[in-house]
C-alpha positions as CSV (number, residue, x, y, z in Angstrom):
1,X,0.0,0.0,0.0
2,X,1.3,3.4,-1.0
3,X,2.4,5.7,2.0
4,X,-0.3,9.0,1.0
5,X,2.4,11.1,3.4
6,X,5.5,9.5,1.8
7,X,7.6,9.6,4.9
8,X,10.1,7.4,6.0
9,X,9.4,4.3,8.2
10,X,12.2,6.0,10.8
11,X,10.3,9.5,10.8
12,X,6.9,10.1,12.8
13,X,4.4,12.4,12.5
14,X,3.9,12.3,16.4
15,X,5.5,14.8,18.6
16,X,6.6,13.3,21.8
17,X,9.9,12.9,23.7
18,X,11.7,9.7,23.9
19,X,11.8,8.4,26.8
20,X,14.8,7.6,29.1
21,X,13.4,4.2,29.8
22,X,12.8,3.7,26.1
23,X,15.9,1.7,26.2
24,X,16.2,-1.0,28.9
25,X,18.8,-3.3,27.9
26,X,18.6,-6.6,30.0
27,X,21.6,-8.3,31.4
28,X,23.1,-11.5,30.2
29,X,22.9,-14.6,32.7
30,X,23.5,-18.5,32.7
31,X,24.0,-19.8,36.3
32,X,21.9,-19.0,39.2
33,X,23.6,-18.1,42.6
34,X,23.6,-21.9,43.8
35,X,26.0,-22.6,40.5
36,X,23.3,-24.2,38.7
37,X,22.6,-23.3,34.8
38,X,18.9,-21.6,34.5
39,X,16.4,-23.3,32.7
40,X,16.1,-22.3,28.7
41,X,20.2,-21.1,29.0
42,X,22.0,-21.7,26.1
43,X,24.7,-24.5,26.1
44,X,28.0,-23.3,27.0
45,X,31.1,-24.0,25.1
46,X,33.5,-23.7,27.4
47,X,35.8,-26.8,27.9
48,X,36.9,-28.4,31.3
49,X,40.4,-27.5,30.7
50,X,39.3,-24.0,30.4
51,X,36.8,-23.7,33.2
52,X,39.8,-25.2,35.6
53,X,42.1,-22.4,34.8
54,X,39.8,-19.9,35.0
55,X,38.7,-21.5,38.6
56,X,42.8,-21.7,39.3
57,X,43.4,-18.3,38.5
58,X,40.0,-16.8,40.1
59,X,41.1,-18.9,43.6
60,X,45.3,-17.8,43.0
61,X,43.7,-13.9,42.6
62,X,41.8,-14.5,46.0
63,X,44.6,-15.1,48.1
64,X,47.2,-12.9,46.3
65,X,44.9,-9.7,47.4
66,X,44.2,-11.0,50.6
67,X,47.9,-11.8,51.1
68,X,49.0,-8.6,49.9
69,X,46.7,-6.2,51.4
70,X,48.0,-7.5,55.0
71,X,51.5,-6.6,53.5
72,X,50.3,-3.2,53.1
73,X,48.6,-3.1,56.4
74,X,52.0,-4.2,58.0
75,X,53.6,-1.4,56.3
76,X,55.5,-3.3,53.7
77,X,54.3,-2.3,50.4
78,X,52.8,1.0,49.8
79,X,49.8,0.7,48.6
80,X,47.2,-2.1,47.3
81,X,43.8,-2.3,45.3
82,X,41.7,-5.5,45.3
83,X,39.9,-7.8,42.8
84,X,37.6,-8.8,45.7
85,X,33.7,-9.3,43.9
86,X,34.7,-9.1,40.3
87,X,37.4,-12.0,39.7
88,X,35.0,-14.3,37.8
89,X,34.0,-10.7,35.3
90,X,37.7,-10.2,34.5
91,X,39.1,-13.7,34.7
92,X,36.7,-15.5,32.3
93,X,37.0,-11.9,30.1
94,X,40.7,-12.5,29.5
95,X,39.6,-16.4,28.7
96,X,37.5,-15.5,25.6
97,X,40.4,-13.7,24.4
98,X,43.3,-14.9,22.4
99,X,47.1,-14.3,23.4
100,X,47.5,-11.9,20.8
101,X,44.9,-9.9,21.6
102,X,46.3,-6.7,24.2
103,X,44.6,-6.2,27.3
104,X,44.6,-2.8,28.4
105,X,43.9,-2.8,31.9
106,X,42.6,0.0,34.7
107,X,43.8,-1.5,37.8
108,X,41.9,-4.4,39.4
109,X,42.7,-6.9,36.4
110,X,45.5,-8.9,38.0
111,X,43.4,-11.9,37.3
112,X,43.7,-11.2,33.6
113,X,47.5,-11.0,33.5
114,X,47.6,-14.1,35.9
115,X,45.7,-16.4,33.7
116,X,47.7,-15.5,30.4
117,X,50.8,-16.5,32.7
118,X,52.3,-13.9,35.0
119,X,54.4,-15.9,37.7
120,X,53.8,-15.3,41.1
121,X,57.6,-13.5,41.5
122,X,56.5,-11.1,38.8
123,X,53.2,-10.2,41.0
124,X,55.2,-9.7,43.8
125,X,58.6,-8.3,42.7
126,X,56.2,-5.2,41.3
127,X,54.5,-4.8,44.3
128,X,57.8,-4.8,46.0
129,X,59.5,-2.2,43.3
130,X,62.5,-4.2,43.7
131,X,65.5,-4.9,40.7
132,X,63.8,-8.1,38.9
133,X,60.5,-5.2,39.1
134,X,60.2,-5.5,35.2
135,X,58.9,-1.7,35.4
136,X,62.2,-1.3,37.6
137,X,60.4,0.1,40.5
138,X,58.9,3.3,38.6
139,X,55.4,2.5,39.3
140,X,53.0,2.1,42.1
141,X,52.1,-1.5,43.4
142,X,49.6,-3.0,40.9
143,X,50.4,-1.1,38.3
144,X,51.6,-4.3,36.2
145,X,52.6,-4.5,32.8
146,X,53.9,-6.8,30.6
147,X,54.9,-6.7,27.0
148,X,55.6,-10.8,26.1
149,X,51.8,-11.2,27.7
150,X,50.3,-8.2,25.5
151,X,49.5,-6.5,28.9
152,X,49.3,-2.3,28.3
153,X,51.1,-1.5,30.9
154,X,49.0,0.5,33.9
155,X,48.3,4.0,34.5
156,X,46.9,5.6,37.3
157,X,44.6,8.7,35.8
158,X,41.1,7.2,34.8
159,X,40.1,7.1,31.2
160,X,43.4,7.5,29.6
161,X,44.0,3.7,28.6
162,X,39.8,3.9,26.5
163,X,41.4,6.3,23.6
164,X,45.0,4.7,23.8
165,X,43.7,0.9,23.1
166,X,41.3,2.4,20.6
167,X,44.4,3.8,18.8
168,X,45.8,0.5,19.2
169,X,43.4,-1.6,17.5
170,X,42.7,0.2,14.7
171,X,46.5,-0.7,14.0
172,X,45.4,-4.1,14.6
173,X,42.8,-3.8,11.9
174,X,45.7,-2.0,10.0
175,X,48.0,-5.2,10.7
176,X,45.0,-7.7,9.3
177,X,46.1,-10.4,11.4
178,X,43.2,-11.1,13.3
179,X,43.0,-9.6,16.4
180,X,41.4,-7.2,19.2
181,X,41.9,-5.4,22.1
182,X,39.9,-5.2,25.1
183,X,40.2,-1.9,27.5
184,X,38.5,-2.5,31.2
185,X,37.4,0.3,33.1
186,X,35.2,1.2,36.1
187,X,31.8,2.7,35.1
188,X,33.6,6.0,37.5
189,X,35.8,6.0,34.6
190,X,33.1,6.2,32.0
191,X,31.9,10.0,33.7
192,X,36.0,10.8,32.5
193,X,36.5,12.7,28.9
194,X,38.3,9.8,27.7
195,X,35.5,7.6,27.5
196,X,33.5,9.6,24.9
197,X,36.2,10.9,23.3
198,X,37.6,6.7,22.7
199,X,34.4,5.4,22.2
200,X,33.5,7.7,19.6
201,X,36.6,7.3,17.6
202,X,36.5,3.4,17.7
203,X,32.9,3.6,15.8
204,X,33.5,6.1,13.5
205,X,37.2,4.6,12.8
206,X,36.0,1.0,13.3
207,X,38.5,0.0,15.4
208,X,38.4,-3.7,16.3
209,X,38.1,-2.8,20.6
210,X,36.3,-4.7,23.4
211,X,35.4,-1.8,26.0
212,X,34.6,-3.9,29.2
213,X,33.1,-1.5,31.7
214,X,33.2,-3.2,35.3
215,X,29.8,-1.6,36.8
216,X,30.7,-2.3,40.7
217,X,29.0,0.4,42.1
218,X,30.9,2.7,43.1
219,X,33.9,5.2,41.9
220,X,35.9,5.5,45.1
221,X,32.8,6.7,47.0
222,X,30.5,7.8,45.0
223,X,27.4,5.2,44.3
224,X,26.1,4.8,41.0
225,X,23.2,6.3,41.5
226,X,25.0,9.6,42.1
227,X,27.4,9.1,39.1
228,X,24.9,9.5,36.1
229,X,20.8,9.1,35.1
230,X,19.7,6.7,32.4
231,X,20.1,2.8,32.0
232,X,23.6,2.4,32.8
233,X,26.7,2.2,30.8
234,X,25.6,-0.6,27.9
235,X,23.3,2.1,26.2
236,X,26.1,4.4,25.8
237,X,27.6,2.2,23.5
238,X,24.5,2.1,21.1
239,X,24.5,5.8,21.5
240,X,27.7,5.7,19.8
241,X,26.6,3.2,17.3
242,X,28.0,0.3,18.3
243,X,27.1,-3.3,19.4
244,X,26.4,-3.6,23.5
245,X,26.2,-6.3,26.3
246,X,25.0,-5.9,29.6
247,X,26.2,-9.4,31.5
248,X,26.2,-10.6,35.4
249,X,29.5,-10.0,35.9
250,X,29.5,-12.8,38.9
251,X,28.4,-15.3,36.2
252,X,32.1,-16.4,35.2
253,X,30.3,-18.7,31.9
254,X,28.1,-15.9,31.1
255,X,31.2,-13.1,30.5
256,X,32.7,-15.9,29.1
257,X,29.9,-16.3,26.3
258,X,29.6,-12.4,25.8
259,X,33.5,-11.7,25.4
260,X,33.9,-14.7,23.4
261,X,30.7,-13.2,21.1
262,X,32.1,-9.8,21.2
263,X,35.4,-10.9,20.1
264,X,34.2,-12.9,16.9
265,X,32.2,-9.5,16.2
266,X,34.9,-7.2,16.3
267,X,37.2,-9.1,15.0
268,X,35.2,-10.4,12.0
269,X,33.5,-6.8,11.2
270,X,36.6,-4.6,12.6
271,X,33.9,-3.0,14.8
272,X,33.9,-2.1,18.2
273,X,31.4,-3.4,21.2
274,X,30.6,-2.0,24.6
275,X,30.7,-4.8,27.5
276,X,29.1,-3.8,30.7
277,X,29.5,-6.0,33.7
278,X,27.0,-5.8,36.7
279,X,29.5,-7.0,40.1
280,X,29.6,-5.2,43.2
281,X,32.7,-4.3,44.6
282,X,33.6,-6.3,47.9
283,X,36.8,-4.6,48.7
284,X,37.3,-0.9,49.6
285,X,38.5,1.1,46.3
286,X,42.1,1.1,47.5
287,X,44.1,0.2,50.7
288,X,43.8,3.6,51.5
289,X,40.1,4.0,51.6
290,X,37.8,3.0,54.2
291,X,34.2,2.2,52.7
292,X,32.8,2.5,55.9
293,X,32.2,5.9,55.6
294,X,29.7,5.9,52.7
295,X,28.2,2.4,52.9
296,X,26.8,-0.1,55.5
297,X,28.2,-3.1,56.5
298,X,24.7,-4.7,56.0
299,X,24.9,-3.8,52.2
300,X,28.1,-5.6,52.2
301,X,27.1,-9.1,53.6
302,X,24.1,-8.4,50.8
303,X,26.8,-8.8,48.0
304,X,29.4,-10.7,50.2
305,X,26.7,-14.0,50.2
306,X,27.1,-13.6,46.1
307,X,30.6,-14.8,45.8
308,X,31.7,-15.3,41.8
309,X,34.4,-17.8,43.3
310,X,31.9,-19.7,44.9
311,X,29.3,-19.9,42.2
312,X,31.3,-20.8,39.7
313,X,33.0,-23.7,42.0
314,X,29.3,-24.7,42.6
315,X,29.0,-25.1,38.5
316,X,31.9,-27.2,38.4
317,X,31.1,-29.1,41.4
318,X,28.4,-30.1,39.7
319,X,29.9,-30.9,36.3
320,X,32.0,-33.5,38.1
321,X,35.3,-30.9,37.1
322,X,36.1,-30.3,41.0
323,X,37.6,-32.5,43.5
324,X,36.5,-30.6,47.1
325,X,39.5,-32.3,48.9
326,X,41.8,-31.3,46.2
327,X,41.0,-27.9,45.9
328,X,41.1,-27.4,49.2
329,X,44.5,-28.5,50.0
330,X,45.5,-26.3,46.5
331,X,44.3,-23.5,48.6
332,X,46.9,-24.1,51.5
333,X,49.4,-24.5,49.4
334,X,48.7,-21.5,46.9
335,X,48.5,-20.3,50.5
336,X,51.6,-21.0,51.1
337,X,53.4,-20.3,48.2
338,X,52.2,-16.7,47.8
339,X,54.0,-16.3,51.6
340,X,57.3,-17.5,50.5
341,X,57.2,-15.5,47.3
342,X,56.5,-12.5,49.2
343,X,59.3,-13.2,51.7
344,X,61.5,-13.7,49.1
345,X,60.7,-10.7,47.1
346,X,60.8,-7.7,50.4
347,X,64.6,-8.8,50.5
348,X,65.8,-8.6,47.2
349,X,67.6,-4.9,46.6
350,X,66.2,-1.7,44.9
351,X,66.7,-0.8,41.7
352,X,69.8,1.0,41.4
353,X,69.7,5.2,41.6
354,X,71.0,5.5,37.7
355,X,68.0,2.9,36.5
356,X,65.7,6.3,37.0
357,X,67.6,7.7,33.6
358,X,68.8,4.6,31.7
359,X,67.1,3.5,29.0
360,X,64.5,6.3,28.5
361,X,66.8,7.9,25.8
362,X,69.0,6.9,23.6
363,X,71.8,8.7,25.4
364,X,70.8,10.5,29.3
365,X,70.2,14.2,28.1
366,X,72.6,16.9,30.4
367,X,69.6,17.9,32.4
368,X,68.7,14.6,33.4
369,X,72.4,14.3,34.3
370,X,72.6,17.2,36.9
371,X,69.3,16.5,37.9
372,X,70.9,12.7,38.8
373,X,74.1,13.7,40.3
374,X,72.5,16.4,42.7
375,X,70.2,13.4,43.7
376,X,72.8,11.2,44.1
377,X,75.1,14.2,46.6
378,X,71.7,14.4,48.8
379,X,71.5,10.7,49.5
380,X,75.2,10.3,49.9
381,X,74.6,13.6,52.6
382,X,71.8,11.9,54.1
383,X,72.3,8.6,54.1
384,X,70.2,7.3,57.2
385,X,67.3,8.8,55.6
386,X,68.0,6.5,52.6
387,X,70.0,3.5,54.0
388,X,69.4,0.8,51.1
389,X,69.9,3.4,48.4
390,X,73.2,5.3,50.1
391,X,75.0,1.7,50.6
392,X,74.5,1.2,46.9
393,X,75.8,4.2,45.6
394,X,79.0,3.7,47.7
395,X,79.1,-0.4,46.8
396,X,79.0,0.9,42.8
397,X,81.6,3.7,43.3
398,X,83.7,1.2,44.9
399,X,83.3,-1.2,42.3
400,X,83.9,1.4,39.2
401,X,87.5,2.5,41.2
């Protein structure tokens, strides 16, 4: 039937605002809290070799952070941020991937970088800032990084990693050779500059990006409800043009399913897509905040019951995958073997004072230089304010003579 007003089936003759709640997107799930798969899911296809490691690393993640925030509390590292609530939404993220893909990474994603392979020693001899540190002890603990795992390495201001990965994967899609980068960030993170500013240049460029917004509630201490209106972060992506998830980021096999979709999306369309994960953060936003002053302890033990480690060991429980004995005594000896690493790590020696100007240019410039050997006069002046660093200098001097 002819149209008598000839207008377009996207055009209206009806004046009315859209709504805000014209666009509800729902949120991706396939295991109840108990571990058990809800009825009418779809079939998963992860393997029992892959659901093990993910379990391994999402258990090893556990007690690294619980380990390591007491270290901070005993005054040896500096500082600490915990994975504590969203293990199974960045864990089983980094398992859809593939190794070449680069992970660019805010700061709670030391499960990603443990499940592609980052020893324990590495973990801790950055936390430590020590001289096998392979950032040499020039960033804060967690700040990771690690160029034979493809793992961006960390910086602290919000939002600048969104518009560096999607520069880097639209040289990906440049390369041809396949692959993506995901860029995870707290949904505080997606109020920052950054996040419009990366997301709109991934669509219109088509870069081939995962954007993986960890929705835990909170940036630092502000809830989410304080942090912006609307439906979340997924329907910013489809502002933007571009494919969007919402998934239950304590679900381990459903963010498994929607990164492993995503990828074959962006990858096969060089397009980007907009993952948001629904997980409550557990821990306080950093060893050096103290959550109790903007949340109760009866909202915690709400979220604390839903524990992504325990659901997912439910699932596999169930699917015959999981010795109980035998992951229980893995526990006391990952236990264990986190405590000896750490040991071992506190002792090893600082970088050396000259590593702060080697191998950042080709040759240090002359202002550098000064800038060094005034350093280097202070500490030798003051050497019981700086007793590890002072004994160094004067072993090295001895050594060159």
């Amino acid at each position: 039937m002819d149209n008598p007003n000839n207008i377009n089936s996207s055009d209206t003759l009806s004046l009315e605002f859209v709504s805000e709640h014209a666009l509800s997107i729902p949120s991706f799930k396939m295991l109840d809290a108990s571990g058990k798969m809800y009825k009418g899911a779809m079939k998963s296809t992860m393997d029992k070799k892959t659901a093990l490691r993910i379990y391994a690393t999402m258990r090893f993640v556990r007690v690294l952070d619980e380990r390591m925030l007491a270290a901070q509390r005993q005054g040896r590292i500096s500082f600490y941020m915990q994975c504590l609530g969203e293990e199974a939404a960045v864990t089983a993220s980094a398992a859809a991937l593939e190794d070449k893909d680069m992970i660019f990474a805010q700061y709670r994603e030391q499960a990603a970088l443990a499940y592609r392979g980052f020893s324990l020693e590495n973990f801790m001899n950055q936390n430590f800032s020590n001289e096998k540190d392979l950032g040499k002890g020039r960033q804060m603990p967690i700040h990771y990084g690690s160029k034979e795992l493809n793992y961006m390495t960390i910086s602290s201001p919000l939002g600048t990693q969104i518009p560096q990965a999607t520069g880097y994967a639209y040289g990906q899609k440049l390369d041809g050779e396949g692959a993506c980068s995901i860029c995870y960030f707290g949904e505080g993170a997606a109020s920052e500059g950054d996040f419009h500013a990366g997301l709109n240049m991934a669509a219109v460029h088509k870069a081939p990006v995962l954007f993986f917004a960890r929705n835990n509630g909170y940036a630092i201490s502000t809830p989410a409800s304080e942090q912006f209106k609307g439906d979340g972060i997924a329907c910013r992506g489809v502002g933007y043009g571009m494919k969007a998830i919402r998934v239950d980021g304590v679900d381990a096999l459903a963010v498994y399913e929607a990164v492993k979709m995503a990828r074959d999306y962006a990858v096969t369309n060089n397009e980007p897509v907009l993952i948001e994960s629904i997980a409550y953060r557990l821990a306080a936003h950093s060893s050096s905040d103290d959550p109790s002053g903007y949340r109760s302890k009866d909202e915690e033990e709400n979220f604390r019951e839903n524990c992504p480690i325990a659901r997912f060991k439910s699932y596999l429980l169930k699917q015959g995958w999981l010795d109980e004995a035998q992951d229980e005594k893995a526990k006391d000896e990952i236990r264990q073997q986190v405590l000896d690493a750490l040991k071992t790590s506190e002792k090893i020696e600082v970088p050396a004072l000259e590593e702060l100007v080697t191998d950042v240019y080709e040759q240090v410039p002359p202002h550098l230089q000064r800038q060094y050997e005034q350093l280097k006069q202070h500490i030798i002046k003051y050497p019981e304010a700086y007793p590890a660093t002072a004994a160094r200098i004067v072993s090295n001097t001895q050594e060159a003579k």
